[in-house]
C-alpha positions, 0 to 999 in steps of 0.5 A: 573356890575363886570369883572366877572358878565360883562364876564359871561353875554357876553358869555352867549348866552341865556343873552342879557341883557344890560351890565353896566360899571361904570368907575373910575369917577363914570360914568355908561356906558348902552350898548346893546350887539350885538355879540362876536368874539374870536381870538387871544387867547380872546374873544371880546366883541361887543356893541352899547353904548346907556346910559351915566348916566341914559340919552340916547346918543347923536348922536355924544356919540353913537357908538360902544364898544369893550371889552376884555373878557379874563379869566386866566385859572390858577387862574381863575381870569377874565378881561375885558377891553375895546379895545382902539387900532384902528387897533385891534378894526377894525381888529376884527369888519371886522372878526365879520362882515364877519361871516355867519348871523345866 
């Protein structure tokens, strides 16, 4: 998938189709996605990692995933990137978790 068609899946509510990422090795990610949080001016995207190449996780492969959606709303142009910086990867998880169960 595309930073577009991986941006519009994830804020699609009505999608809960599995996102994949493939990365600069060739390696392609599956993940269940689980939820969205804005804040600071983005979204962000929550999974849980069940694929590396076709084959399921291992249990120290799983976890989750943070991805970054953010859209320039001048040129239109979409970016998604995962989160990477522990402090901002715990700070939106606990804003995540703290929401109402719907």
């Amino acid at each position: 998938m595309n930073d577009r068609e991986i941006y519009a899946a994830m804020l699609d509510d009505d999608n809960l189709d599995n996102i994949i990422m493939t990365d600069d090795d060739g390696n392609t990610f599956e993940m269940v996605q689980i939820g969205t949080m804005p804040m600071h001016d983005v979204v962000y995207g929550i999974l849980d990692l069940v694929k590396i190449n076709g084959r399921d996780v291992t249990e120290d492969e799983s976890g989750l995933v943070m991805l970054e959606l953010d859209c320039d709303d001048d040129s239109g142009d979409v970016y998604v990137s995962t989160v990477d910086e522990d402090d901002l990867f715990n700070e939106v998880l606990e804003a995540f978790n703290a929401l109402p169960d719907e």
